[in-house]
N, C-alpha and C positions, 0 to 999 in steps of 0.2 A: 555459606556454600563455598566450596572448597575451588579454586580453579580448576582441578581437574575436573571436577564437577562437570561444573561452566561449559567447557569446550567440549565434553560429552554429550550433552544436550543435545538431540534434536528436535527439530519444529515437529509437529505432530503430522503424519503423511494424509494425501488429499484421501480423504472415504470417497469421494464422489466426484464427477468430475464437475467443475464449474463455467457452464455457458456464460459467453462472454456478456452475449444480452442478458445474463443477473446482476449485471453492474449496471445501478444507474447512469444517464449521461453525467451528473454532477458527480457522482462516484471516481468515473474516467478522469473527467475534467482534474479530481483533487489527487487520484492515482499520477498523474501525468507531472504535475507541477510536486509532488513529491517528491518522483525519482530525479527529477533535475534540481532537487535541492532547494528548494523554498520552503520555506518556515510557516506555519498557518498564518501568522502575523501578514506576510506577504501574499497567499494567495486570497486572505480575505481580502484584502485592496484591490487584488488583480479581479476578482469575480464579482467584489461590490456585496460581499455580504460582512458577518459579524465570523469574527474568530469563534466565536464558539462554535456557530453553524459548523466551520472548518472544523473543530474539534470532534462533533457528532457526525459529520459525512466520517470523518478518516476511521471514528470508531466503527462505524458500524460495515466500515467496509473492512477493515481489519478479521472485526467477528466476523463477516461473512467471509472471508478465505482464513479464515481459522490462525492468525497469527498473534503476538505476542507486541513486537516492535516492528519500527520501521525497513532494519535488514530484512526481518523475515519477509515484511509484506512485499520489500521489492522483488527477492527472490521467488517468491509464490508467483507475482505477478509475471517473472520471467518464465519461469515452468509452466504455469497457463496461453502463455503468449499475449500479455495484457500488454503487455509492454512492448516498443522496439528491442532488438536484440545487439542493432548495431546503434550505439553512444554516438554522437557527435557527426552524426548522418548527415550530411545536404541534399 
């Protein structure tokens, strides 16, 4: 795939819209320590489960907002409002 490719690409647009409550709380929970940069490695330690668990929460909440990788899902997440919109809040 050609770079121009690449940067022509877009994510696939939302069909439908997604209620916040169809995010499980552990869904949240792995959404949240995503967008701040933790590694599944780390937030299995933080929540006290097995990385893979963390592998299967992040999939299938992926599939459920219909993305690809990690940019796309924080972005989707931002266009939902899953997310803060202001970084570095207090």
């Amino acid at each position: 795939m050609g770079v121009k490719t690449a940067l022509s690409r877009k994510i696939q647009p939302i069909e439908e819209e997604i209620d916040a409550d169809l995010l499980t709380p552990r869904q949240r929970d792995i959404l949240r320590l995503v967008s701040i940069g933790h590694t599944n490695r780390e937030i299995a330690e933080m929540l006290e489960i097995s990385v893979r668990t963390v592998e299967v929460h992040r999939f299938n909440l992926m599939r459920r907002l219909n993305v690809r990788n990690v940019a796309q899902l924080l972005r989707r997440a931002l266009q939902l409002g899953l997310l803060a919109r202001t970084f570095g809040a207090k």
